[in-house]
C-alpha positions as a Markdown table, in Angstrom:
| # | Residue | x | y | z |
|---|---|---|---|---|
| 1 | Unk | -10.0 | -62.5 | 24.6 |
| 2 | Unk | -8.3 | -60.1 | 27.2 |
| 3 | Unk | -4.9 | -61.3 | 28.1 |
| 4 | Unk | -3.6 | -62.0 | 31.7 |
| 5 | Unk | -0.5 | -59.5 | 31.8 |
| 6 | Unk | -0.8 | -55.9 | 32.5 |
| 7 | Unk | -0.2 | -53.0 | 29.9 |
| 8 | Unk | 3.9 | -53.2 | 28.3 |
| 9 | Unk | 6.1 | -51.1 | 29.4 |
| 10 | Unk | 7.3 | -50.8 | 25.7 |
| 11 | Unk | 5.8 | -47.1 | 25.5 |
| 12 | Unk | 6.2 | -43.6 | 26.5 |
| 13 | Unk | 5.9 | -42.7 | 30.0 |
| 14 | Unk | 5.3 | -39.1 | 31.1 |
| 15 | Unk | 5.3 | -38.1 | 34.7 |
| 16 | Unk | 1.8 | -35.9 | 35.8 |
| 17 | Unk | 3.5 | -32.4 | 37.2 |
| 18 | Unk | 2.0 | -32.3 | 41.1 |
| 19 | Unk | 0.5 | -35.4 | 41.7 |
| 20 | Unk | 3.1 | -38.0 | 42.3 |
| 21 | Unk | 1.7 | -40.2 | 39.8 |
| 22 | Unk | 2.6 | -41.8 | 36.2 |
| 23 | Unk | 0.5 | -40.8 | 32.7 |
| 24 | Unk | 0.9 | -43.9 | 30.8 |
| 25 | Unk | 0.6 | -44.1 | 27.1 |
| 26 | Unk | -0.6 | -47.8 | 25.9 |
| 27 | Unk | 1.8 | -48.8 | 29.3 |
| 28 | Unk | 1.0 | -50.5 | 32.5 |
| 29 | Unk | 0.4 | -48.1 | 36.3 |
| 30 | Unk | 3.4 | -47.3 | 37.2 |
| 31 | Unk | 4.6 | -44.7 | 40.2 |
| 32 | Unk | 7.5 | -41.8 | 40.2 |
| 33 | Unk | 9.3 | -41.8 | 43.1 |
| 34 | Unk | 7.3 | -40.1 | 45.2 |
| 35 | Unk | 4.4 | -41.7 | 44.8 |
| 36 | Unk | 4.1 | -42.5 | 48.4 |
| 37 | Unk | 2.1 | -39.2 | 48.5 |
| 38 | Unk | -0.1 | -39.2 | 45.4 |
| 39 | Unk | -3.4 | -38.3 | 45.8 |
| 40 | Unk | -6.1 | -41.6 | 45.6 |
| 41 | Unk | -9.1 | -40.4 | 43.6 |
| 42 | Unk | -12.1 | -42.6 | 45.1 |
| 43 | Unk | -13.9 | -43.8 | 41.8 |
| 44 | Unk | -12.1 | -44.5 | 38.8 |
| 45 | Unk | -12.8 | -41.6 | 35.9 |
| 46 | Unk | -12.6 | -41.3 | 32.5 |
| 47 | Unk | -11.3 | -38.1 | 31.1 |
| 48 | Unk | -10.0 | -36.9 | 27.9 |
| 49 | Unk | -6.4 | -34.8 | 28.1 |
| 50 | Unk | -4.3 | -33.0 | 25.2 |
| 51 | Unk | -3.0 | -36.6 | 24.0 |
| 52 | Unk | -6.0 | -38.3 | 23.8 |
| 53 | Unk | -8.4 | -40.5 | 26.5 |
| 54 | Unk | -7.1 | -40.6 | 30.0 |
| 55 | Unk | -7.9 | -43.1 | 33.1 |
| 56 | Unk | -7.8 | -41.9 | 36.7 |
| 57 | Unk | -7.3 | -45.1 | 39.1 |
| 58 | Unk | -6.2 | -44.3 | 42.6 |
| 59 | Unk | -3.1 | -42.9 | 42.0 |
| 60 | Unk | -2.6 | -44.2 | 39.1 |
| 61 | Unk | -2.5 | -42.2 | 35.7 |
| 62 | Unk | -3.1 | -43.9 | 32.6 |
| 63 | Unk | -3.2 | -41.9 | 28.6 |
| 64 | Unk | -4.6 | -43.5 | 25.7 |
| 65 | Unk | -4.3 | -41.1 | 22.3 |
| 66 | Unk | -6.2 | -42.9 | 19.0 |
| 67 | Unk | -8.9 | -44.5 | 21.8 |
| 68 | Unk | -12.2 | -44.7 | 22.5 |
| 69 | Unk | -14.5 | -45.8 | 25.5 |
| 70 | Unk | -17.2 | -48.2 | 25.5 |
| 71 | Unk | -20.5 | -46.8 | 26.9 |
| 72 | Unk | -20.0 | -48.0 | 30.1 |
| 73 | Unk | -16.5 | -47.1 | 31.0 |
| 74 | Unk | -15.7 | -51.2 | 31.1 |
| 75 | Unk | -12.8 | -50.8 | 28.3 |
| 76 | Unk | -11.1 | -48.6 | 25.6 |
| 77 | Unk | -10.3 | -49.6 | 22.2 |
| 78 | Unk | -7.1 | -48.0 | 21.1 |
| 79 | Unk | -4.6 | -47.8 | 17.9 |
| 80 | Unk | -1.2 | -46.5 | 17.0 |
| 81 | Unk | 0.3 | -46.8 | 14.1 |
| 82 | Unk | 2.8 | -49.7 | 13.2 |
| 83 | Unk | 4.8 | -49.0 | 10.2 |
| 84 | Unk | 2.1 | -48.5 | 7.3 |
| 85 | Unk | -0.6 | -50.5 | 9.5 |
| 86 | Unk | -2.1 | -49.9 | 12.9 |
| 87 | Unk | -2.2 | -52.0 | 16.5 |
| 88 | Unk | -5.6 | -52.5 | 17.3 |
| 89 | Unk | -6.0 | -53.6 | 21.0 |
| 90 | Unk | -8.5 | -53.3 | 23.8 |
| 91 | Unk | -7.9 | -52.2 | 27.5 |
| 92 | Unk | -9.8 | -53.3 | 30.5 |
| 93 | Unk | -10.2 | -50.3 | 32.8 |
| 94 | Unk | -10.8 | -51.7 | 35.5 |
| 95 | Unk | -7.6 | -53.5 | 35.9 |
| 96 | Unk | -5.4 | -52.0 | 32.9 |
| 97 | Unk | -5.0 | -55.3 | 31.7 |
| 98 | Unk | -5.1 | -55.7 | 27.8 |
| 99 | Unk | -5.9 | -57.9 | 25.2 |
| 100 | Unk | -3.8 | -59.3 | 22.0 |
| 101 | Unk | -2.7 | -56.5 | 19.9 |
| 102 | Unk | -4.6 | -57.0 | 16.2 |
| 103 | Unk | -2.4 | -55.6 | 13.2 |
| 104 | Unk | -5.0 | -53.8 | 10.9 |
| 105 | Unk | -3.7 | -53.3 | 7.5 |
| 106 | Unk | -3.7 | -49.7 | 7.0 |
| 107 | Unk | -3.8 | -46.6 | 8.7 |
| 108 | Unk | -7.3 | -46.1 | 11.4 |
| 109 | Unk | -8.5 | -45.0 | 14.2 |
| 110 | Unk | -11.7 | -45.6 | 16.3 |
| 111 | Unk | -15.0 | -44.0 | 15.6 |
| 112 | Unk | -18.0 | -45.7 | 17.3 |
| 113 | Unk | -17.9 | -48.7 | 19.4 |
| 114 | Unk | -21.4 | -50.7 | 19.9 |
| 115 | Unk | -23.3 | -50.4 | 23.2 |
| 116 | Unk | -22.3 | -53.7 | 23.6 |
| 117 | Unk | -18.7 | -52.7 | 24.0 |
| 118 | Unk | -17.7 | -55.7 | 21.4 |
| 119 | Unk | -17.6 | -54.3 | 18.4 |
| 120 | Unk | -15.6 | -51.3 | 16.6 |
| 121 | Unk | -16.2 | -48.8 | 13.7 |
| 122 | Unk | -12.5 | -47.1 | 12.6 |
| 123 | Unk | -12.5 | -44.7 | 9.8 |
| 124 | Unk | -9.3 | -43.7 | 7.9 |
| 125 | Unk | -9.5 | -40.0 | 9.8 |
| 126 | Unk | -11.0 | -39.2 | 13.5 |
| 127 | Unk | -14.2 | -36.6 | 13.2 |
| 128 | Unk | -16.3 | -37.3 | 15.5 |
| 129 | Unk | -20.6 | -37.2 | 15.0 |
| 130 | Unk | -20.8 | -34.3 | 17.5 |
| 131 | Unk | -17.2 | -32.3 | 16.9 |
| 132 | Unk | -17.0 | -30.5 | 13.5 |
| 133 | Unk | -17.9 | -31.8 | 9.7 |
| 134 | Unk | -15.3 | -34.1 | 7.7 |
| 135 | Unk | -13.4 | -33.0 | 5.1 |
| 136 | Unk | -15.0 | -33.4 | 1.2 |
| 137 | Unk | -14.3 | -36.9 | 0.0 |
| 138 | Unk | -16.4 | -39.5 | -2.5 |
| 139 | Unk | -15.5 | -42.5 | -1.2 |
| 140 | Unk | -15.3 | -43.5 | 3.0 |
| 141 | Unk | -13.4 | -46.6 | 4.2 |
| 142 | Unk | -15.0 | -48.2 | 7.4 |
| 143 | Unk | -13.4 | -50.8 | 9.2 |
| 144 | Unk | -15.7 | -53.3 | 11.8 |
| 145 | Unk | -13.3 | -55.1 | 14.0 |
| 146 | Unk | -13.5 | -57.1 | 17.8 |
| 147 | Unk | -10.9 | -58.2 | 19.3 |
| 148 | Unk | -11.0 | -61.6 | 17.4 |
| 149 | Unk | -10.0 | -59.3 | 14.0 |
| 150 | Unk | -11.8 | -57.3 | 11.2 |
| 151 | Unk | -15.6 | -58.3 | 10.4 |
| 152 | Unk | -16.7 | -56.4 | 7.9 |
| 153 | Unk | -14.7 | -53.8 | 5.4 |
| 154 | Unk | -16.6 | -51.3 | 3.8 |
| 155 | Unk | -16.1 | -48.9 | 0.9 |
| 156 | Unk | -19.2 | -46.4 | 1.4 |
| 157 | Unk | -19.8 | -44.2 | -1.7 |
| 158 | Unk | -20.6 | -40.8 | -0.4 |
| 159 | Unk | -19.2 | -39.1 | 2.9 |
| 160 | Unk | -19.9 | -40.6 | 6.1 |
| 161 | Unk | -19.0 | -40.7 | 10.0 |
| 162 | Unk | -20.2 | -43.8 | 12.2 |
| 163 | Unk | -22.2 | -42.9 | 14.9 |
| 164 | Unk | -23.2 | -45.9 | 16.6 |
| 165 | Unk | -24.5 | -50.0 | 16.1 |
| 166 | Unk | -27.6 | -51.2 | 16.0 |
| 167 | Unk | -28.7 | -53.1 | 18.8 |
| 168 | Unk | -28.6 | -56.4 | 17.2 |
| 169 | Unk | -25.0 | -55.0 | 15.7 |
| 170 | Unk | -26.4 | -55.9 | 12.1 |
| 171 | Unk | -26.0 | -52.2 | 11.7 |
| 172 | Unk | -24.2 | -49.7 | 11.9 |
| 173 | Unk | -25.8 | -45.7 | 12.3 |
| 174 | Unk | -23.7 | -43.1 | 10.2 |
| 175 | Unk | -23.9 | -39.6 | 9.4 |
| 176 | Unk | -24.0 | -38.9 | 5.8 |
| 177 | Unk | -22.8 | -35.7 | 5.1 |
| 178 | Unk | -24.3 | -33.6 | 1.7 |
| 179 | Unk | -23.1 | -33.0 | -0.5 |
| 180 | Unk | -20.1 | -35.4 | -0.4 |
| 181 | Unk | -17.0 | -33.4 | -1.8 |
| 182 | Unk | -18.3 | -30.1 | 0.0 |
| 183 | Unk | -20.7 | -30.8 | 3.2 |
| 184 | Unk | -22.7 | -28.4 | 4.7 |
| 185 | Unk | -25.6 | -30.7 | 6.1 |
| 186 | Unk | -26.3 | -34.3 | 7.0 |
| 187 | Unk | -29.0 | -37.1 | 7.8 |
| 188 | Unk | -28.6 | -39.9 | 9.8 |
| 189 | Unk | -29.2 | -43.4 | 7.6 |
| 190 | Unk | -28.0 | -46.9 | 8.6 |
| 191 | Unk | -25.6 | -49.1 | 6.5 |
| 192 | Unk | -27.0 | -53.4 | 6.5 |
| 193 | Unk | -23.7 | -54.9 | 7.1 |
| 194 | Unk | -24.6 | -57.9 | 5.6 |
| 195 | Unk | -25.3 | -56.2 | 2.2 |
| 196 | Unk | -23.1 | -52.8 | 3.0 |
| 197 | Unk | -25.7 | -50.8 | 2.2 |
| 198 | Unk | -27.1 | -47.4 | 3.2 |
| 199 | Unk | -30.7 | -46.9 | 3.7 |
| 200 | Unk | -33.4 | -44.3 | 5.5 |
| 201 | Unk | -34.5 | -45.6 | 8.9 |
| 202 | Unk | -38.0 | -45.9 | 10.2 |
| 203 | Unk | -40.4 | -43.4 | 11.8 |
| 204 | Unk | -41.9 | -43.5 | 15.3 |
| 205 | Unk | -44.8 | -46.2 | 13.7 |
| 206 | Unk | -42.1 | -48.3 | 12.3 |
| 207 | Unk | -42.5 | -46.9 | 8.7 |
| 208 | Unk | -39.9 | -47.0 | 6.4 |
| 209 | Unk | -38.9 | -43.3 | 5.6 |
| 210 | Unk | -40.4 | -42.5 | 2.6 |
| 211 | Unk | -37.8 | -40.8 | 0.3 |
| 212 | Unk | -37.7 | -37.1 | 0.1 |
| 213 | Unk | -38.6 | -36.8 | 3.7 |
| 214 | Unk | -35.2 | -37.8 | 5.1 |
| 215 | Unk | -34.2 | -35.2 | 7.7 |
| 216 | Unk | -30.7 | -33.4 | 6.5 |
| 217 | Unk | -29.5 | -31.0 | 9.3 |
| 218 | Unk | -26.7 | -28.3 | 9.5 |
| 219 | Unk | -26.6 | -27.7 | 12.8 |
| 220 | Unk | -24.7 | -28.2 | 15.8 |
| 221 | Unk | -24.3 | -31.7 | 17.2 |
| 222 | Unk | -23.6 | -30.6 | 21.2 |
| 223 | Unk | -23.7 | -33.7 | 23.2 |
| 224 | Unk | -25.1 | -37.9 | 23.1 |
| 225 | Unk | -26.5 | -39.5 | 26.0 |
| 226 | Unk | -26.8 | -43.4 | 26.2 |
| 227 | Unk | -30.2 | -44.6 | 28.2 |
| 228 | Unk | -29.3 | -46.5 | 30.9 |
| 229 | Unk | -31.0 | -49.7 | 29.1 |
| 230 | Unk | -28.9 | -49.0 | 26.1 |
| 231 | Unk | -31.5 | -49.1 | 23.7 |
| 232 | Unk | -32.0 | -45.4 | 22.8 |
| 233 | Unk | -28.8 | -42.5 | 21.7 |
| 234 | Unk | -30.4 | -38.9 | 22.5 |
| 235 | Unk | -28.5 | -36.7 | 20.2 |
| 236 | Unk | -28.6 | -33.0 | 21.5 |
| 237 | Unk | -28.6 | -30.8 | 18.5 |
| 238 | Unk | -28.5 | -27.1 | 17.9 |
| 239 | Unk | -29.0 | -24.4 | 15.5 |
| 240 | Unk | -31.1 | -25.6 | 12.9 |
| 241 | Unk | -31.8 | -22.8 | 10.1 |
| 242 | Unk | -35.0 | -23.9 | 8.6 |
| 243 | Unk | -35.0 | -27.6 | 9.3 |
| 244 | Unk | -37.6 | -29.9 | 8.8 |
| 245 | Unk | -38.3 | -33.0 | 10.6 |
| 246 | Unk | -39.6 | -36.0 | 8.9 |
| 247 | Unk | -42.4 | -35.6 | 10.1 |
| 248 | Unk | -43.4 | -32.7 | 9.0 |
| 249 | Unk | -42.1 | -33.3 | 5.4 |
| 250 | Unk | -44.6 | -36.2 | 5.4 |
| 251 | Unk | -47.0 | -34.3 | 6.6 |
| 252 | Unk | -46.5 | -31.5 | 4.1 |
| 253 | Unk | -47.1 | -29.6 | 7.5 |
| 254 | Unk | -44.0 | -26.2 | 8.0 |
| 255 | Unk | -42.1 | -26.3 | 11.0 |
| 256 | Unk | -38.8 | -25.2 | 12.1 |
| 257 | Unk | -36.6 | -25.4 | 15.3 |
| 258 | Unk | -33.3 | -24.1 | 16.9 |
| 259 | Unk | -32.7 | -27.1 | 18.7 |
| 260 | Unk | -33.9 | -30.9 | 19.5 |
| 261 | Unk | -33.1 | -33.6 | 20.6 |
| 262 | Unk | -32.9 | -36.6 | 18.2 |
| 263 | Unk | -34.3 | -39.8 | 19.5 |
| 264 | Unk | -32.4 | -42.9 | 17.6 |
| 265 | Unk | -33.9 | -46.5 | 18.9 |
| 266 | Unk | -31.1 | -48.9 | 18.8 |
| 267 | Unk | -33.5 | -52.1 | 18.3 |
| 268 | Unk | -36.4 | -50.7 | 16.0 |
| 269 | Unk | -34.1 | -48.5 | 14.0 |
| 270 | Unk | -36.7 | -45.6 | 14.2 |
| 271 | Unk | -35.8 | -42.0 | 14.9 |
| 272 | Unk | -38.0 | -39.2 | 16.4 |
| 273 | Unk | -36.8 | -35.4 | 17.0 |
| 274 | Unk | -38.1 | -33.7 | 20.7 |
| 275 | Unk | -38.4 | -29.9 | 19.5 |
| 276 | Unk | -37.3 | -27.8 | 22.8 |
| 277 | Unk | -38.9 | -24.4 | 23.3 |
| 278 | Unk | -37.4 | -20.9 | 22.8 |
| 279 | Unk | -34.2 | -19.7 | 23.7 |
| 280 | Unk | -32.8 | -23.1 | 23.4 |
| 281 | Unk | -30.4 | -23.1 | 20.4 |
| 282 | Unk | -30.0 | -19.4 | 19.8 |
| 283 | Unk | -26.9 | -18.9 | 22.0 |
| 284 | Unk | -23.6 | -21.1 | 21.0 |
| 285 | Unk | -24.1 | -24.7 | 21.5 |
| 286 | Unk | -21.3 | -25.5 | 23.4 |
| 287 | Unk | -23.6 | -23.4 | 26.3 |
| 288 | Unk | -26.2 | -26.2 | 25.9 |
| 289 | Unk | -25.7 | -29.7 | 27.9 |
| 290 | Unk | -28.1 | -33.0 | 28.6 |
| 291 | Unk | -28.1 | -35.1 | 31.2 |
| 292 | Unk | -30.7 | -38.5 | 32.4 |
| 293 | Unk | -32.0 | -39.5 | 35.0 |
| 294 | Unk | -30.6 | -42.8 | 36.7 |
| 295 | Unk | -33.6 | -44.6 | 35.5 |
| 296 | Unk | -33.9 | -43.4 | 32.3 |
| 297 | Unk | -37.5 | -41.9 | 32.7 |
| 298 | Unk | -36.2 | -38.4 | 32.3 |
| 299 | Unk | -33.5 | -36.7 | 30.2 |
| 300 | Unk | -32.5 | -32.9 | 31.3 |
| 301 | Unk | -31.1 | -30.4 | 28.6 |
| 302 | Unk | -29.8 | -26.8 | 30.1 |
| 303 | Unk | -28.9 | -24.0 | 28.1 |
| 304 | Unk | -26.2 | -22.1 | 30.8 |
| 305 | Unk | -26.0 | -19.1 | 28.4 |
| 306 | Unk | -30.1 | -18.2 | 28.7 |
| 307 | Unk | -30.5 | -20.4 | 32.3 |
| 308 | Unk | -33.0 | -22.5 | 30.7 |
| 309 | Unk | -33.5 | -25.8 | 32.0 |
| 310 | Unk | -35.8 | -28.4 | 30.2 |
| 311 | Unk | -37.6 | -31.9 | 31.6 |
| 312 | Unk | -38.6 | -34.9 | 28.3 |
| 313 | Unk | -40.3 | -37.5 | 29.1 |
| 314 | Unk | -38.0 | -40.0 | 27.7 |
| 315 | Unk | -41.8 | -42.4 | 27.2 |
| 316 | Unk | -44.0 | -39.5 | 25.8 |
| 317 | Unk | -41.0 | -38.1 | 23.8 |
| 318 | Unk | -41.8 | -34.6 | 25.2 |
| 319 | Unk | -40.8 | -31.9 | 26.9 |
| 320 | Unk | -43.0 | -32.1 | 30.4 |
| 321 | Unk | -41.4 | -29.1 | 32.3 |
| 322 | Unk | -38.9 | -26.1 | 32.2 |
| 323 | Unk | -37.4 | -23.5 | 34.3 |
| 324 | Unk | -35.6 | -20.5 | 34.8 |
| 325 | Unk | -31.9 | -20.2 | 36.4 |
| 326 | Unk | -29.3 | -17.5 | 36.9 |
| 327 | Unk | -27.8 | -16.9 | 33.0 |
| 328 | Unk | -23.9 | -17.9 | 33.0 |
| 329 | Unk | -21.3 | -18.1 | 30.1 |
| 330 | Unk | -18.9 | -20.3 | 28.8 |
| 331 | Unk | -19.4 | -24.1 | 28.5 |
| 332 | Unk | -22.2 | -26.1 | 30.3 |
| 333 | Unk | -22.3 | -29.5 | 31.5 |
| 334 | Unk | -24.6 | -31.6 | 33.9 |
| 335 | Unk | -25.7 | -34.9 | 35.5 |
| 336 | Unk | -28.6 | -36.2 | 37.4 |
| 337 | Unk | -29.2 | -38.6 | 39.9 |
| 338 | Unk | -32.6 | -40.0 | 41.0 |
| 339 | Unk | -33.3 | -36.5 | 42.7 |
| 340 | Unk | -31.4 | -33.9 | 41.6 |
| 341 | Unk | -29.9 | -32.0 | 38.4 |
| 342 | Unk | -26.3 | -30.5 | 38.8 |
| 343 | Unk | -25.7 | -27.8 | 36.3 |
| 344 | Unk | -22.1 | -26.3 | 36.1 |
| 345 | Unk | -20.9 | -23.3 | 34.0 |
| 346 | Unk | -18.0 | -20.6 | 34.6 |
| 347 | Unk | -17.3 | -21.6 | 38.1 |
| 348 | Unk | -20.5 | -22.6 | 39.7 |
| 349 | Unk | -21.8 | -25.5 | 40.8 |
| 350 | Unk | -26.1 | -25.3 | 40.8 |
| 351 | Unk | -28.3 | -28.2 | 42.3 |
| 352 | Unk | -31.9 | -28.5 | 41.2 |
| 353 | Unk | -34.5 | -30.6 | 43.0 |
| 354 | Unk | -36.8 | -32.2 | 40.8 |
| 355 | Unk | -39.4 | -32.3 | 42.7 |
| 356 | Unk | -40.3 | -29.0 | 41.8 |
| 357 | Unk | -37.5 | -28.2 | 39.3 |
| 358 | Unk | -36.2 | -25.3 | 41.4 |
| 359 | Unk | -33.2 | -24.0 | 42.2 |
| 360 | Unk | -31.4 | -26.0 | 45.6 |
| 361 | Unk | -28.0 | -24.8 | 46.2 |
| 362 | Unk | -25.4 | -23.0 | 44.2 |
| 363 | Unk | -21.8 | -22.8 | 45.0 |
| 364 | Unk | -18.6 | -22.1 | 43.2 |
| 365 | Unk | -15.2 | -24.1 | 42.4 |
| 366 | Unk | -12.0 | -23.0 | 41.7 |
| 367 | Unk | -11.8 | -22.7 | 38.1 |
| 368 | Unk | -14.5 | -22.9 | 35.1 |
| 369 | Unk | -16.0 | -26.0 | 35.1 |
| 370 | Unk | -15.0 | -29.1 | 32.8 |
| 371 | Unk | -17.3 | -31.6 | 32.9 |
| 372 | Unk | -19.7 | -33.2 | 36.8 |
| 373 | Unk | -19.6 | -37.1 | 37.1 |
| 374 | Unk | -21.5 | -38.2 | 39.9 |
| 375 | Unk | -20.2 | -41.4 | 42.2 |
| 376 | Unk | -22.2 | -44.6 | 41.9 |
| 377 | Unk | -23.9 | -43.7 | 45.5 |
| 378 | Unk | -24.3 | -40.1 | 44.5 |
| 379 | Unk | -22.2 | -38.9 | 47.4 |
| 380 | Unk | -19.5 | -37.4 | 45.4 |
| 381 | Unk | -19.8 | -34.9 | 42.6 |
| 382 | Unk | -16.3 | -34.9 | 40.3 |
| 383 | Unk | -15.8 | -31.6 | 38.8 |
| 384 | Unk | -13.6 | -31.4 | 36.1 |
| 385 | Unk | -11.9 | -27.9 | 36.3 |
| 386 | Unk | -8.6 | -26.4 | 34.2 |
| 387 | Unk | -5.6 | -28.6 | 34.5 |
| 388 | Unk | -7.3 | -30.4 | 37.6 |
| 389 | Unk | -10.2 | -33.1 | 38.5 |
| 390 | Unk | -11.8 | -32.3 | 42.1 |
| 391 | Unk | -14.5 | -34.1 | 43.9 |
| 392 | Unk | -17.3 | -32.6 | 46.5 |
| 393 | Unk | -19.8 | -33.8 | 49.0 |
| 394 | Unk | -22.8 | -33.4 | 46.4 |
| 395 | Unk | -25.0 | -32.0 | 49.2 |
| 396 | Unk | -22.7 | -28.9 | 50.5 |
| 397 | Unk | -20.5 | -28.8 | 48.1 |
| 398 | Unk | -17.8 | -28.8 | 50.5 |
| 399 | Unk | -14.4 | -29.9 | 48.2 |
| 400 | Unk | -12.9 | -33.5 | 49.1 |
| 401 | Unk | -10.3 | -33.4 | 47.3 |
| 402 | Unk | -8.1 | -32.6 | 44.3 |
| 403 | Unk | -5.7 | -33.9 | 41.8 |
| 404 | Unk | -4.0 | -32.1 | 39.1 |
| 405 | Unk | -4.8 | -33.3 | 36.1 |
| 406 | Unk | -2.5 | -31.5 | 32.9 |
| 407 | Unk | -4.2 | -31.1 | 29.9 |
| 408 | Unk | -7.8 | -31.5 | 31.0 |
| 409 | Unk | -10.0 | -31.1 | 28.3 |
| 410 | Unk | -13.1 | -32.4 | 29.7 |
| 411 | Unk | -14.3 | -35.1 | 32.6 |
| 412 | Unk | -16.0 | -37.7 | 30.8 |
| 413 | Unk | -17.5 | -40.4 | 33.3 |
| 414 | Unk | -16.5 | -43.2 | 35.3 |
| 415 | Unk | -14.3 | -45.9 | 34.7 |
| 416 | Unk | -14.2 | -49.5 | 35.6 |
| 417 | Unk | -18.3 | -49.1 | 36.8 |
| 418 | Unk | -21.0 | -51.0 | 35.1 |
């Protein structure tokens, strides 16, 4: 239950350099003394910094390190440690307000939170599903917690990172690295929290994965999307030497790709891999970035290093349409709204109308682009640059504003917005 007084003051508090406002670790808004002049962002955003998860609220600066966001933005569930166990609390982000502080025995951070936003995976050590592979180990501790206090405490033989729940939060969706002590590939399974067991999931015809025909990949996990019904995680993965999807190990059938897009249904616990076309996946996957549509109908993957842009029918589980853009370098990122694709890389800005999935307008920013987060009206594009977040009129392009942001890693989403 979330309790009625703000964040305590009891932690560090660092001053933002330029913007007249407070970064607040675990603590409630606070101003320096000139805050009379900080710059109000208009939405709230999510970003993440040097120290961990960050909240942008008007003028307010808020830092979070051992956190994690729900889905929707709505809350963050953080730890820190507390002699040899950790504080386990959530954070509303709407208001800052949080609730109890849980004392976990041990040492944990949060993995995967459900799309529910009430539930928690921690693991012993953070590695996230789509940032690097975990170190060799035979044995993996997962804590499930909610704010009440710990559910479920399991001791998983093998090596394995928690990617997500299931719908009905009966199970949880992990990563199970191969081999355990040295990993160089992994499958996606599901552990029954009721009986704390691993197993395959199902195929597209609600089959039970026959064994043998589990997927194991050793690619490059680039990027998840949520659909906006929260029923189905589209995984965006990348170089895939020689992989075969289940579906063609059942099939006895060859088939390779460089990179898909793996389809996990939340509810029926089946998982289906989208192939995308040539060049996608050759160049590094941090070029590569998804985006969907507001409805969910469509999902978006561009590949800024070849200027590829791809269209899946998120119902026919294929890819419907692609294009050609101008090639760029460094990291890509993108999001859609019911018309329009924004694709940014190095320092511009491109809008594609999908009506035709054609080029619209292109204009630069300051510095290489971090991460676009659209408004909820879609009037405001947030650009996410070096040390700074910046927001433009989505149409021109035309800047609105700017607030310096130290430590920017990336801009993550809104805040606060359902």
């Amino acid at each position: 239950m979330m309790a009625t007084t703000p964040i305590s003051r009891r932690t560090i508090l660092t001053v933002l350099a330029g913007t007249g406002a407070a970064a607040l670790v675990g603590c409630d808004p606070a101003r320096s003394p000139n805050s009379t002049t900080a710059v109000t962002i208009p939405d709230a955003l999510l970003v993440e910094v040097d120290d961990g998860l960050g909240v942008l609220r008007g003028a307010d600066r808020q830092t979070i390190p051992h956190s994690l966001a729900t889905a929707d933005g709505l809350a963050i569930y953080a730890t820190a440690p507390e002699g040899a166990d950790t504080a386990f609390w959530r954070i509303d982000t709407a208001t800052g307000r949080t609730s109890t502080r849980l004392k976990l025995p041990g040492r944990w951070v949060p993995q995967a939170v459900s799309v529910s936003g009430t539930k928690v995976a921690l693991t012993s050590n953070e590695v996230n599903v789509t940032k690097g592979r975990p170190e060799g180990r035979d044995v993996t501790p997962v804590l499930i917690a909610d704010v009440t206090g710990v559910q479920h405490r399991l001791e998983l033989r093998g090596n394995f990172v928690p990617e997500t729940f299931t719908e009905d939060l009966a199970g949880l969706f992990v990563l199970e690295w191969l081999p355990a002590k040295a990993p160089d590939r992994y499958r996606v399974r599901v552990v029954d929290l009721a009986t704390r067991a691993p197993g395959p999931l199902y195929t597209r015809t609600k089959a039970p994965i026959p064994p043998g025909a589990e997927e194991e990949m050793r690619g490059d996990g680039r990027q998840a999307v949520l659909a906006p019904d929260r029923t189905t995680l589209y995984t965006l993965y990348t170089h895939q030497p020689d992989h075969q999807h289940t579906r063609n190990l059942i099939s006895g059938r060859p088939g390779n790709a460089h990179a898909f897009v793996h389809t996990l249904n939340l509810a029926a616990r089946w998982a289906y891999c989208i192939d995308l076309p040539h060049p996608f996946g050759v160049a590094s996957a941090s070029g590569h970035a998804m985006a969907i549509s507001p409805d969910g109908g469509q999902l978006f993957v561009a590949d800024v290093t070849s200027g590829s842009v791809a269209e899946i029918s998120t119902e026919e589980l294929t890819v419907r349409r692609t294009a050609t853009l101008a090639k760029d370098t460094g990291a890509g990122h993108a999001a859609a709204d019911p018309d329009r694709l924004f694709i940014g890389a190095g320092t511009a800005v491109r809008t594609v109308g999908l009506a035709r999935l054609r080029l619209a307008a292109d204009w630069q920013v300051r510095e290489r682009v971090a991460g676009l987060v659209l408004s909820p009206d879609s009037k405001r594009l947030y650009v996410g640059q070096t040390d700074a977040v910046s927001w433009h009129d989505s149409a021109t392009g035309a800047e609105l504003g700017r607030v310096a942001v130290p430590g920017l890693v990336v801009l993550h989403g809104l805040a606060g917005h359902a």
